[in-house]
VOBA-1610 file (N, C-alpha, C; in pm, whole numbers, padded with zeros to 5 digits, always signed):
BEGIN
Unk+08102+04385-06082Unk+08184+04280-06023Unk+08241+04198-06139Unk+08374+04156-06134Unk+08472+04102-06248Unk+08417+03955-06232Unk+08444+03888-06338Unk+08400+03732-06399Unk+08496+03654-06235Unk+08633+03704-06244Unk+08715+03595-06149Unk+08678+03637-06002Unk+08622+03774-05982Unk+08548+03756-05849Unk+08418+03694-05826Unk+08330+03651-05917Unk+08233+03581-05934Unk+08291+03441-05927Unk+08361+03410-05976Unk+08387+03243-05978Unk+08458+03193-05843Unk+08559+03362-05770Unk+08609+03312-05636Unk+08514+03304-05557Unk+08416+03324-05564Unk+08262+03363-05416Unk+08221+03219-05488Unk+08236+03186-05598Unk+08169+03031-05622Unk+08222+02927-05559Unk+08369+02922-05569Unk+08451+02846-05510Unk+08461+02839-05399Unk+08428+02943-05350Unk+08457+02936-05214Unk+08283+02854-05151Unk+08193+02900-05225Unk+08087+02831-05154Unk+08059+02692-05197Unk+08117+02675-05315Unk+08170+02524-05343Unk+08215+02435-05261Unk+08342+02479-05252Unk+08424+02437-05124Unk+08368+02379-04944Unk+08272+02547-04912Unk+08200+02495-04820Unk+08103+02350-04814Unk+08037+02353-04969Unk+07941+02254-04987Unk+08005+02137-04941Unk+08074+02117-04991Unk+08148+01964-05043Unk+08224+01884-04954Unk+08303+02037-04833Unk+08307+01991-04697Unk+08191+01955-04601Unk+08080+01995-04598Unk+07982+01972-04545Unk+07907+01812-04630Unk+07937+01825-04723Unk+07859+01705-04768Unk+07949+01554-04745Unk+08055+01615-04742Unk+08156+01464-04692Unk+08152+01401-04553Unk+08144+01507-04476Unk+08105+01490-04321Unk+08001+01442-04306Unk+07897+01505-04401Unk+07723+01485-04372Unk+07747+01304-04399Unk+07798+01257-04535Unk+07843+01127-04571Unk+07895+01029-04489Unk+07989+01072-04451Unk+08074+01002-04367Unk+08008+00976-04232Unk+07912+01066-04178Unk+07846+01032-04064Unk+07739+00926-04118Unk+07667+00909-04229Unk+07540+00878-04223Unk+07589+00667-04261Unk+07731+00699-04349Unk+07785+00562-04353Unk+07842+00480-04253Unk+07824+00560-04158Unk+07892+00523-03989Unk+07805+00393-03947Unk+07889+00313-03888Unk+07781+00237-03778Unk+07657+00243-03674Unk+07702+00433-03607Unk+07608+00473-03533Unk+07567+00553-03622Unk+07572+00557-03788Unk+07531+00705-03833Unk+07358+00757-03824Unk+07373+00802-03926Unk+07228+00887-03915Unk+07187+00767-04053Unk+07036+00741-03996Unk+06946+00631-04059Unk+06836+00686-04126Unk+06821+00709-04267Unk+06691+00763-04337Unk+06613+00674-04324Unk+06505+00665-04255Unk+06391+00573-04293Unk+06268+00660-04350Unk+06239+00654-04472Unk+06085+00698-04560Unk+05994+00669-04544Unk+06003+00495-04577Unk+05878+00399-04638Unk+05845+00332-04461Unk+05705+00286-04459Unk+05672+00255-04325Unk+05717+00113-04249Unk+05747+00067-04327Unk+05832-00083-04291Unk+05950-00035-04214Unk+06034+00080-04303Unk+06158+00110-04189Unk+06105+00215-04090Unk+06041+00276-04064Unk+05978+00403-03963Unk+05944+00277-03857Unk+05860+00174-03839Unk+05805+00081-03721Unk+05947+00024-03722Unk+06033-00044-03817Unk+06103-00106-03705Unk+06239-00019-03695Unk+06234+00072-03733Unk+06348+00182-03590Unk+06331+00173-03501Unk+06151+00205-03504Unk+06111+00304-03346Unk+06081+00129-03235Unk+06042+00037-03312Unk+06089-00104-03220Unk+06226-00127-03182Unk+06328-00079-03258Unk+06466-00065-03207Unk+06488+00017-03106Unk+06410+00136-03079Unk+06506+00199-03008Unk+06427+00224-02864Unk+06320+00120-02844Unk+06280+00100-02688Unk+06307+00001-02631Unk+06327-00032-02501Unk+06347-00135-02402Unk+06259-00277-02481Unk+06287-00358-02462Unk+06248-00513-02460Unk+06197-00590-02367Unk+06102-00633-02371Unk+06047-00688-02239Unk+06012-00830-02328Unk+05958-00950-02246Unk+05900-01088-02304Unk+05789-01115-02255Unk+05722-01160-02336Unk+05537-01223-02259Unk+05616-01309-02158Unk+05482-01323-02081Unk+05481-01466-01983Unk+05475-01571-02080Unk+05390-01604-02155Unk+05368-01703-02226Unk+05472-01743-02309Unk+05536-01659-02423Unk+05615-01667-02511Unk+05728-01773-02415Unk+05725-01895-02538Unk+05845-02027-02506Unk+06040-01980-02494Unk+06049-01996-02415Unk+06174-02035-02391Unk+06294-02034-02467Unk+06270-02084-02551Unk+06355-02110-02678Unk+06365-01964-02790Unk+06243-01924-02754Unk+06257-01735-02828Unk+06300-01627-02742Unk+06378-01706-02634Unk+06333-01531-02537Unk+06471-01495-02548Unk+06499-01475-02684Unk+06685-01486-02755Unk+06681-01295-02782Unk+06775-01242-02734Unk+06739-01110-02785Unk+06828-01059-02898Unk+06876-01191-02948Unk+06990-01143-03066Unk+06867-01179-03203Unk+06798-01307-03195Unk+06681-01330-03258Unk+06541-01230-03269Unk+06504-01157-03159Unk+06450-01089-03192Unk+06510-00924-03227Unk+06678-00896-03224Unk+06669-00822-03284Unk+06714-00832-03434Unk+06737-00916-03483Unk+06731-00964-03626Unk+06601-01000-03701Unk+06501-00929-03621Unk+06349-00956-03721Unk+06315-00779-03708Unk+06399-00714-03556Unk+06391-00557-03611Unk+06474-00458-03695Unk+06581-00547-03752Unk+06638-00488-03826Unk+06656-00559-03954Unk+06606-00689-04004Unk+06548-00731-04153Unk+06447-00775-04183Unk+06336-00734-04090Unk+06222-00775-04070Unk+06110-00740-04165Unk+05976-00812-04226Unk+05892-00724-04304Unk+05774-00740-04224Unk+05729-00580-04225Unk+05620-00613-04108Unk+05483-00601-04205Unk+05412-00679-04173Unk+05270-00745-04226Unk+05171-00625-04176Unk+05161-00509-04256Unk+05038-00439-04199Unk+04929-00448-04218Unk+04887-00565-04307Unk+04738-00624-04342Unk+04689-00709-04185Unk+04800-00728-04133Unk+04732-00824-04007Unk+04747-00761-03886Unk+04832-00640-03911Unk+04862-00570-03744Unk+04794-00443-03764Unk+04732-00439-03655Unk+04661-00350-03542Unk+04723-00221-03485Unk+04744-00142-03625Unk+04805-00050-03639Unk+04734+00105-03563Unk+04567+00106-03522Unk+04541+00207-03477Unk+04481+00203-03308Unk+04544+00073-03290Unk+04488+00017-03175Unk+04525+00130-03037Unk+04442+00140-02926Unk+04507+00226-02796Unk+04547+00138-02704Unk+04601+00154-02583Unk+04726+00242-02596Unk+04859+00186-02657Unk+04857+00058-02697Unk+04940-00029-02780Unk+04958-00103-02906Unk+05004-00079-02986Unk+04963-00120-03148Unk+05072-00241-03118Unk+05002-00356-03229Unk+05031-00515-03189Unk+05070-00476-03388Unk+05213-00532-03396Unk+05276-00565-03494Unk+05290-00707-03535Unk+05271-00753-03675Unk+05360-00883-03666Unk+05460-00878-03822Unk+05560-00873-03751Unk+05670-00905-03834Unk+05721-01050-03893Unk+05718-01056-04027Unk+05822-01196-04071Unk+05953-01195-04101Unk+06064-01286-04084Unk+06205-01295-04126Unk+06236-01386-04126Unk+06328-01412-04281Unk+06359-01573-04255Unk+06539-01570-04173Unk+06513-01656-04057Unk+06613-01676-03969Unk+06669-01825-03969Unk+06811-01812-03998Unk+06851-01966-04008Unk+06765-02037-04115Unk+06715-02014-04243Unk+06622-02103-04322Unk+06523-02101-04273Unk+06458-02071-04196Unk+06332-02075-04101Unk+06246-01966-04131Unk+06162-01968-04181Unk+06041-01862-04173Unk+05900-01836-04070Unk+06018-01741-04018Unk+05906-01698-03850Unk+05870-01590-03840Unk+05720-01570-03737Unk+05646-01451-03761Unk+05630-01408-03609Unk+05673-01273-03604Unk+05692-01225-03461Unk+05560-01136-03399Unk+05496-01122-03358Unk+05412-01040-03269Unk+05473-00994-03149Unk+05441-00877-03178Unk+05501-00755-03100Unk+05377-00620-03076Unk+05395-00622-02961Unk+05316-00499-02898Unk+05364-00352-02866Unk+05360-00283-02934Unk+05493-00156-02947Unk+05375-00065-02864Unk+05412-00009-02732Unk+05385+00080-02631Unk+05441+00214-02633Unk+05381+00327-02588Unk+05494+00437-02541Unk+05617+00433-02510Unk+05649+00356-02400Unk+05786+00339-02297Unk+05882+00227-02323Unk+05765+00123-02411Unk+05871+00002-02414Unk+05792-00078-02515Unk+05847-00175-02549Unk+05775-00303-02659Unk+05794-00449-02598Unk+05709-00571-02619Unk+05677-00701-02545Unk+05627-00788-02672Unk+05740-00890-02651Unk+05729-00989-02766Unk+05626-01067-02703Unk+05552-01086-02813Unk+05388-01194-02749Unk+05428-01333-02770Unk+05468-01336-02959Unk+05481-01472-02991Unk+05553-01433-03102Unk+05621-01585-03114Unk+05711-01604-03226Unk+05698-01740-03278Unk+05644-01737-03388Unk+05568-01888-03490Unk+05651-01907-03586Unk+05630-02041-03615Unk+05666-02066-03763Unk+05563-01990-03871Unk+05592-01956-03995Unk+05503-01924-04051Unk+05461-02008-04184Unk+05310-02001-04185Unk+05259-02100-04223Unk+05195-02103-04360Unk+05224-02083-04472Unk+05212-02060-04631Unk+05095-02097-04684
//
């Protein structure tokens, strides 16, 4: 096989690559794209993103904001020294984010079917 038929079978699978990798790109920079999460901070709060929302009874009034709690699941750092990560049938999270200058700490109960905000505190240094 000649040198320039070797370099056309290159090009050509070149070519394929590079179309595939722009698409692959272009989807993943999307708004709805495709989301790598690795590290375990982003793996819990995807999978808190992408179930139903429910509110304690208890939890005040003034938190039962669902634009607020979804701005602690998507810049949120979740505290796994204090959450109850192997618990059945519901693992109790608590996430911090500073919101508006405010540093607040969310508890959250992440279920099979759905997740239930418990409480939302100031947090206390």
């Amino acid at each position: 096989m000649g040198f320039l038929k070797r370099l056309g079978w290159y090009l050509v699978g070149l070519s394929i690559g590079l179309i595939f990798l722009v698409f692959f790109l272009k989807k993943k920079s999307g708004e709805g794209g495709i989301d790598f999460c690795y590290l375990p901070n982003c793996r819990v709060l995807k999978d808190l993103r992408s179930k139903p929302l429910t509110f304690s009874e208890s939890l005040r009034e003034q938190y039962r904001d669902t634009l607020l709690i979804q701005s602690f699941f998507k810049d949120g750092d979740v505290d796994f020294s204090k959450s109850e990560t192997k618990s059945k049938p519901c693992k109790t999270y608590f996430i911090s984010h500073d919101y508006n200058g405010e540093e607040l700490e969310l508890k959250v109960k992440n279920c099979d079917k759905d997740i239930e905000v418990q409480a939302v505190k100031p947090t206390i240094d």
